[in-house]
C-alpha positions in Angstrom: 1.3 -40.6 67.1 -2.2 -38.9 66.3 -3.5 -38.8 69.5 0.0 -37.0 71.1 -0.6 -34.1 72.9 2.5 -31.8 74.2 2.7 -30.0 77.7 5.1 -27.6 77.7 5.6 -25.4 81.0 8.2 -23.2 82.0 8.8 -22.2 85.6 10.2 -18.6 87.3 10.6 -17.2 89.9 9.7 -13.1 90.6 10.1 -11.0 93.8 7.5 -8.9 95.2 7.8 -5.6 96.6 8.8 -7.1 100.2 11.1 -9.4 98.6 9.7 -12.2 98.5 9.9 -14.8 95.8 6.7 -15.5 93.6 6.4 -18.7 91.6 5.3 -17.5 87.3 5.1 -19.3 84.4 7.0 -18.2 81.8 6.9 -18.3 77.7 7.3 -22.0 76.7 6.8 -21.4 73.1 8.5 -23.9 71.2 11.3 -22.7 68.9 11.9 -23.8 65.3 13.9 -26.6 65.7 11.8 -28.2 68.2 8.3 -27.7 65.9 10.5 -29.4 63.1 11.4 -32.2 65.3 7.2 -32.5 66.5 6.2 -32.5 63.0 8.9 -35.3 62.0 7.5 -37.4 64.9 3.9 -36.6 64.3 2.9 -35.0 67.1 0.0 -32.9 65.5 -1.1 -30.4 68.6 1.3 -28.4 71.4 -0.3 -26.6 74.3 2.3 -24.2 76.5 2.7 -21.6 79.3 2.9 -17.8 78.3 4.2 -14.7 80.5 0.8 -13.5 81.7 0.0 -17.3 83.2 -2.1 -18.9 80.2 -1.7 -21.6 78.3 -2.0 -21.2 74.6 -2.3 -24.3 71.6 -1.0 -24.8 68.5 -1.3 -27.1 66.0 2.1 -28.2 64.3 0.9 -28.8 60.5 0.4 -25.0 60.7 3.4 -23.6 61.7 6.1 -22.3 59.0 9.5 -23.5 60.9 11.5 -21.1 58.7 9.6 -17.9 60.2 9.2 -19.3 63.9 11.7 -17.6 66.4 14.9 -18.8 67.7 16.2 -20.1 71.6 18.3 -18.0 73.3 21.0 -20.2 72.8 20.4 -20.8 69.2 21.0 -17.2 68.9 23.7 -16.6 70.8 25.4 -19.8 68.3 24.4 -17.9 65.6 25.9 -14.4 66.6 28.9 -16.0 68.5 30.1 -19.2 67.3 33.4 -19.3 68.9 32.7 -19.7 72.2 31.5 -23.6 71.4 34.5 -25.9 71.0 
């Protein structure tokens, strides 16, 4: 896969002051467990949305999975377990 380049785009939805609804992109940074699985499968660069409408890159051989940051539902696994059955 060296030539595999990843899109990632997140979509929300903010209201204006009449209240209207405004289409936003929101953070699409990939979380650990998703990096791992890009480096296993060779995917080498990873472009994605941020809050503020951009698109940032990244290239996968240079990111330390052990220090990246977790999903929200990853977290909320880790702090409450028992609601999964």
């Amino acid at each position: 896969m060296k030539k595999v380049k990843l899109f990632i785009t997140k979509k929300g939805y903010k209201q204006d002051e009449k209240g209207n609804l405004i289409e936003n992109t929101l953070n699409a940074r990939p979380c650990a467990e998703c990096f791992k699985m890009m480096q296993y499968y060779g995917i080498k660069k990873v472009y994605y949305t941020t809050y503020d409408g951009g698109i940032e890159s990244i290239n996968t051989n240079h990111i330390n999975t052990s220090e990246e940051f977790l999903s929200d539902a990853q977290r909320l696994f880790k702090e409450d377990r028992y609601w999964i059955t």
